[in-house]
N, C-alpha and C positions, 0 to 999 in steps of 0.2 A: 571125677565124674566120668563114667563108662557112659557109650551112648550106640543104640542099634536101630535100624530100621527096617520096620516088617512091611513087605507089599500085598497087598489082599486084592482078590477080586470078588465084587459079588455078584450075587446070581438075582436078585430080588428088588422091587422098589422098598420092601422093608424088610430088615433081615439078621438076624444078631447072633453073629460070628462068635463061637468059643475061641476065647486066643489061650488058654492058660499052658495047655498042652502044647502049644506051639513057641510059646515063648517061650520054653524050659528048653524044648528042641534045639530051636535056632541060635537064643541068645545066651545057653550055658555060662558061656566064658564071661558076661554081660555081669550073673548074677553071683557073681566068686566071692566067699564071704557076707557080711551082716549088712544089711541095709536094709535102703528104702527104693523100689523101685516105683517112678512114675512112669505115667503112657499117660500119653496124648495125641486126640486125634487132631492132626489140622487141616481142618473142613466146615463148614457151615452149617452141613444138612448133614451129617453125620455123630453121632457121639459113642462113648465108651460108659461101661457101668461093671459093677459089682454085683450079680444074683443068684440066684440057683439056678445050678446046671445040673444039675441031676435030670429035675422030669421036665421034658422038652414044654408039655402043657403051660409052665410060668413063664416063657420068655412068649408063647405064642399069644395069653392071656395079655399078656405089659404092650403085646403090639396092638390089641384090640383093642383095648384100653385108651391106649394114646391114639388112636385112630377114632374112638369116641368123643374125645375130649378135644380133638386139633383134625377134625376134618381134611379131606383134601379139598373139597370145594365147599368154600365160604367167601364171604364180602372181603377177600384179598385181593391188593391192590398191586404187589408186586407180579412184574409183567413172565418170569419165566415162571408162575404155574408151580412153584417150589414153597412155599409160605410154609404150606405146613410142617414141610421136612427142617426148613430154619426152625422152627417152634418147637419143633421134638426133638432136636439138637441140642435147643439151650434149656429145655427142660430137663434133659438126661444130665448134661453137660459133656465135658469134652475132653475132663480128665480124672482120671484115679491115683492115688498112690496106695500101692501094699507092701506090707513088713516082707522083708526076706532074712532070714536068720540059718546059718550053715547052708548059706546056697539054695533054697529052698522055700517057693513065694510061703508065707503064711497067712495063705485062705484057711474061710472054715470050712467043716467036713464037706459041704454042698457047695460051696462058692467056683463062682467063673468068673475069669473077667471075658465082658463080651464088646465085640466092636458091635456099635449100632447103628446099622445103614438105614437111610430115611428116602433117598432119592436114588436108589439105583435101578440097574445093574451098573454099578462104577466100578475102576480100576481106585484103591482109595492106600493111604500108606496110616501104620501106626508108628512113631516115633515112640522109642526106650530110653530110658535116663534109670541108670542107677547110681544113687548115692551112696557110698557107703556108709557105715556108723561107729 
């Protein structure tokens, strides 16, 4: 098992980061050969997912959406004002895994993978793990 660490800053209280291009960048040596790579965020109020990257409108939509559906202010009980960003964290989740075959994630034609900031602007890390196969 290979293992890399990506450090990300964001700019937003909610805000979802393309990593795909960026993991091929950094962690080349990472994805040598067939496998499976996971990513996982480790954070609370933060997640990871799989969508389309193409047209910016679906990642803006998926933020509206979940800001419909998980308010920031409701009958929340926890004292730092973050509820809802927990909620949209474990709704999205916190990990993916994608096939990589000859070095090379296999996403589909559209696919991203995206970090998912719920509570920033944070300094936040994406942890790499590939298996191979």
């Amino acid at each position: 098992m290979r293992t890399h660490t990506l450090d990300l800053k964001t700019r937003a209280r909610t805000e979802f980061v393309p990593l795909s291009a960026r993991i091929v960048a950094e962690a080349a040596d990472l994805l040598a050969g067939s496998g499976a790579l996971f990513v996982y965020v480790p954070h609370t109020t933060a997640g990871v997912c799989v969508n389309e990257g193409y047209d910016p409108d679906v990642v803006g939509d998926m933020a509206r959406v979940l800001d419909r559906i998980v308010p920031w202010k409701a009958d929340y009980r926890h004292s730092e004002g973050n509820t809802a960003a927990h909620v949209k964290a474990a709704l999205l989740g916190t990990s993916v895994t994608v096939p990589v075959q000859d070095s090379k994630l296999k996403l589909g034609r559209w696919q991203e993978i995206f970090f998912c900031e719920f509570d920033g602007p944070r300094s936040r890390t994406v942890e790499l793990q590939f298996l191979p196969g």
